[in-house]
Backbone bond lengths (Angstrom), bond angles and torsions (degrees), N, CA, C in turn:
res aa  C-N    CA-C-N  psi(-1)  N-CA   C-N-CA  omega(-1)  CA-C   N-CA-C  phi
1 X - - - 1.444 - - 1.525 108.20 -
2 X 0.987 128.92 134.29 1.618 154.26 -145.92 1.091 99.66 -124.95
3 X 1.876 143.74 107.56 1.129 163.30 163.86 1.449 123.53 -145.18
4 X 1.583 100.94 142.12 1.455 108.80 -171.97 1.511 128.67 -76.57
5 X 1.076 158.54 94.34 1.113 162.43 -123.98 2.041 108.94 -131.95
6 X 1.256 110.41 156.73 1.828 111.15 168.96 1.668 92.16 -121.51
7 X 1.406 101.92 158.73 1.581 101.22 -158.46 1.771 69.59 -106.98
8 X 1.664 105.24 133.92 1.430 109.71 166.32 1.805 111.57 -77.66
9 X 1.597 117.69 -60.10 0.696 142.06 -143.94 2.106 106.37 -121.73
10 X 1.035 125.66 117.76 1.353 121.26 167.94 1.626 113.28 -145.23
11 X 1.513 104.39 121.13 1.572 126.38 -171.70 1.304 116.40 -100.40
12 X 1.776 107.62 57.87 1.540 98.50 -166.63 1.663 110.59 -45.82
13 X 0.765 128.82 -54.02 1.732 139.16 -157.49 1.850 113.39 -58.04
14 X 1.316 96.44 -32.66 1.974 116.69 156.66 1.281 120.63 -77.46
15 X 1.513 105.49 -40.39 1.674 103.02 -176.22 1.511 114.94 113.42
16 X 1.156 137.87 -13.06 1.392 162.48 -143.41 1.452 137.54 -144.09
17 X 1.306 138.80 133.77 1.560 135.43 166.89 1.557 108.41 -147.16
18 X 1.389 102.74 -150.03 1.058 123.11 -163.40 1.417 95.64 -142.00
19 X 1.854 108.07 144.91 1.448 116.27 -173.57 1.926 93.92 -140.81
20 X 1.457 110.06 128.98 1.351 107.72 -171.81 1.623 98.67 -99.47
21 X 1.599 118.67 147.48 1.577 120.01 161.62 1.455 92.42 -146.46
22 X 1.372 106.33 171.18 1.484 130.03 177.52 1.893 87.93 -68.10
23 X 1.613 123.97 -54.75 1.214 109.44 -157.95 1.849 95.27 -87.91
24 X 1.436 143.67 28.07 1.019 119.28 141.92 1.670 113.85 -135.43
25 X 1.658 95.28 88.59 1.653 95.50 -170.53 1.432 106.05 -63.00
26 X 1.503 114.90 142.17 0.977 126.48 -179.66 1.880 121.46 109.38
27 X 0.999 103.83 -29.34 1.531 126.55 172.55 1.729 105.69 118.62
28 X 1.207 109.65 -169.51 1.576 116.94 -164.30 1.592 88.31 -161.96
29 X 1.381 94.36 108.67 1.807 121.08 174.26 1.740 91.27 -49.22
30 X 1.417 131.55 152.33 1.110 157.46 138.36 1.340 121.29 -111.82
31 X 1.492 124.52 123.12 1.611 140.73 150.15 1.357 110.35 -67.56
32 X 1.249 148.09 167.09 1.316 171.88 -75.85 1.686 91.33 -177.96
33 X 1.140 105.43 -84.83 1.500 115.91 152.58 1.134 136.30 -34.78
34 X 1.298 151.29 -0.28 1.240 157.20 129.98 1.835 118.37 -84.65
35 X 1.470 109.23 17.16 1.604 106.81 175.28 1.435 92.66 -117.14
36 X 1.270 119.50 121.65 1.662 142.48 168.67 0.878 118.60 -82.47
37 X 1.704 133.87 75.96 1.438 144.36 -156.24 1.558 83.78 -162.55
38 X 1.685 86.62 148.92 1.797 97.11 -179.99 0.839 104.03 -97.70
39 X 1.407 119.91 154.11 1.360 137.90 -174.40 1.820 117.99 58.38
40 X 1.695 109.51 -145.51 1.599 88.02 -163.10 1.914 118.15 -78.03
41 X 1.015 95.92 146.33 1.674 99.92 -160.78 2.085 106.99 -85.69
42 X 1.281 84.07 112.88 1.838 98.65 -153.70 1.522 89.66 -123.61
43 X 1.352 119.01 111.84 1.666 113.92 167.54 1.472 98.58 -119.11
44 X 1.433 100.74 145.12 1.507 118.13 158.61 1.181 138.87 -54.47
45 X 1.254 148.40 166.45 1.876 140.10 144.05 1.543 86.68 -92.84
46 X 2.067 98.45 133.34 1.283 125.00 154.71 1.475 92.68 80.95
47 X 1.663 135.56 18.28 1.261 125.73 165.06 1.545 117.22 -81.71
48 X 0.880 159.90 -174.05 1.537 163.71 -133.34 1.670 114.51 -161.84
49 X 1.162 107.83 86.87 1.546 117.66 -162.94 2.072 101.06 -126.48
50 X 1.737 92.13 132.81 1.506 114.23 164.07 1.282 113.51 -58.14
51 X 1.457 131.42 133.70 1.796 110.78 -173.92 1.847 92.04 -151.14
52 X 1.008 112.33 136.23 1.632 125.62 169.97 1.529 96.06 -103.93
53 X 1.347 115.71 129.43 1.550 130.06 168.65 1.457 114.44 -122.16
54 X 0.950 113.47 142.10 1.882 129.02 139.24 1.349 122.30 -98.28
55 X 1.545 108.47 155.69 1.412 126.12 169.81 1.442 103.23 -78.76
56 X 1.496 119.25 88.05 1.052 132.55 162.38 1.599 136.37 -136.42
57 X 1.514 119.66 87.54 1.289 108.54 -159.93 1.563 109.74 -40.11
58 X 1.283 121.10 138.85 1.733 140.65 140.56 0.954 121.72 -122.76
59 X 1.578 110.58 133.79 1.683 126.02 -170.39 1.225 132.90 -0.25
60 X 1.657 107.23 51.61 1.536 147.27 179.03 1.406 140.34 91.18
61 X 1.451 91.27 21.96 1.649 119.69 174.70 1.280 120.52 -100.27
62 X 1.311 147.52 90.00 1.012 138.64 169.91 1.497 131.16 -35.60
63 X 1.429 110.50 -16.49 1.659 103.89 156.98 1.795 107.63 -124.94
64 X 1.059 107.76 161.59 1.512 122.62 155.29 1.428 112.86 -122.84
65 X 2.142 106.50 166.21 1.573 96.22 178.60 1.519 99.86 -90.45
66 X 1.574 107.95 -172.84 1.084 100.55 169.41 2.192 104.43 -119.84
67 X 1.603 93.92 -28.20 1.335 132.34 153.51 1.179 151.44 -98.43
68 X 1.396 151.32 90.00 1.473 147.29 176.57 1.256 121.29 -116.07
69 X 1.356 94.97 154.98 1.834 91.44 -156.96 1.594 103.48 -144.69
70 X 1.435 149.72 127.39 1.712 104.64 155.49 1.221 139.97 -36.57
71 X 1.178 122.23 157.95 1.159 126.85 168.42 1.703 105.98 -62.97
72 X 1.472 118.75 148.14 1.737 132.60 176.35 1.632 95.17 45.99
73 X 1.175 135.15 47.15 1.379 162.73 155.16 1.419 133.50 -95.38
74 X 1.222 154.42 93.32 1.373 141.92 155.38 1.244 114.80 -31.76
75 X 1.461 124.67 115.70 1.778 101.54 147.29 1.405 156.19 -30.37
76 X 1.125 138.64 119.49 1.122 104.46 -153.68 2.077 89.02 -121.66
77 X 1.374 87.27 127.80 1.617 93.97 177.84 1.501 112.66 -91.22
78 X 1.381 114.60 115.91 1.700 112.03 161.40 1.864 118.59 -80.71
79 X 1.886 78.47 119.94 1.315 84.21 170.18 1.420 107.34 -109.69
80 X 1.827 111.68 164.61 1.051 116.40 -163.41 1.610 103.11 -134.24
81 X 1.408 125.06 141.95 1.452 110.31 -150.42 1.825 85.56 -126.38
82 X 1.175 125.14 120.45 1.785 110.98 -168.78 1.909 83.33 -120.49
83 X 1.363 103.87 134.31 1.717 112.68 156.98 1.866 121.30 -84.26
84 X 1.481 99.54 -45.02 1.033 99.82 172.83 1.558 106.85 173.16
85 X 1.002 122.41 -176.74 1.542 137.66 -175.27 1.597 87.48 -8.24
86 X 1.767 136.38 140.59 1.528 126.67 106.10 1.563 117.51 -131.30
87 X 1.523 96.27 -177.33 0.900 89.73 -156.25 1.611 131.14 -81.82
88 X 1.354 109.21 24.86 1.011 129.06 173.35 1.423 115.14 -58.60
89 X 1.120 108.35 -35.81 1.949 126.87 -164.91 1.322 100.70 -114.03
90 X 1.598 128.35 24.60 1.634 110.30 174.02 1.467 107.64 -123.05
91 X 0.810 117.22 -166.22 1.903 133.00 166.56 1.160 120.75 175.80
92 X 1.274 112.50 -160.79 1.787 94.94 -166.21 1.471 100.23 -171.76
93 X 0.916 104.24 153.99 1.836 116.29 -172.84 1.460 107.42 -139.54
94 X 1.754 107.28 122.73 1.091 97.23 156.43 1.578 110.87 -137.81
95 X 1.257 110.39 176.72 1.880 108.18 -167.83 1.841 93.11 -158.53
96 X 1.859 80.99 124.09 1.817 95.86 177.29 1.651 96.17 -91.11
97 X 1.496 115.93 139.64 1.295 93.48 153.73 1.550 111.30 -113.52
98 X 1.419 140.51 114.97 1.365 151.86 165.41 1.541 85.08 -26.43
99 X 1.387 90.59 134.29 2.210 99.18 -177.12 1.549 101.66 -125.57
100 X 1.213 123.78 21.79 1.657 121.12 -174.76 1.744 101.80 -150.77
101 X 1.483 103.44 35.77 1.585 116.95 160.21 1.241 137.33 -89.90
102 X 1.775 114.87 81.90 1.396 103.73 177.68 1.043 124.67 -133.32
């Protein structure tokens, strides 16, 4: 469900705010990750944002989005194209054990 919302609250540095509508009294938790804007994801207080919610408590909100967008904005979906293994996702362990300790 697709409703217009004003962002009360935005915590760039957490990742998170709050988005007010008539259909989620009380506010509607936002993730970082659910705002569809390119590049770094920066919302205003009192800006005018598209928002899809569920009835799902988050950390004392009875709704979260699932979508946010600006307002007179396209969404913009990041896609991510992976070939295989890098090294973004590896690490490595290694362990000497000294063998002439007594």
């Amino acid at each position: 469900m697709t409703t217009l919302g004003t962002v009360r609250e935005w915590r760039a540095e957490e990742g998170w705010g709050v988005i007010d509508s008539p259909e989620t009294p009380g506010g509607c938790w936002t993730h970082f990750s659910h705002v569809l804007v390119a590049g770094y994801v920066d919302l205003q207080p009192g800006q005018i944002v598209n928002l899809d919610w569920e009835s799902a408590g988050q950390d004392g909100y009875n709704y979260r989005t699932t979508r946010t967008w600006p307002v007179d904005t396209e969404p913009v979906v990041a896609t991510v194209e992976h070939s295989g293994p890098t090294g973004a996702y590896s690490s490595r362990l290694t362990v000497v054990f000294n063998e002439d300790q007594t």
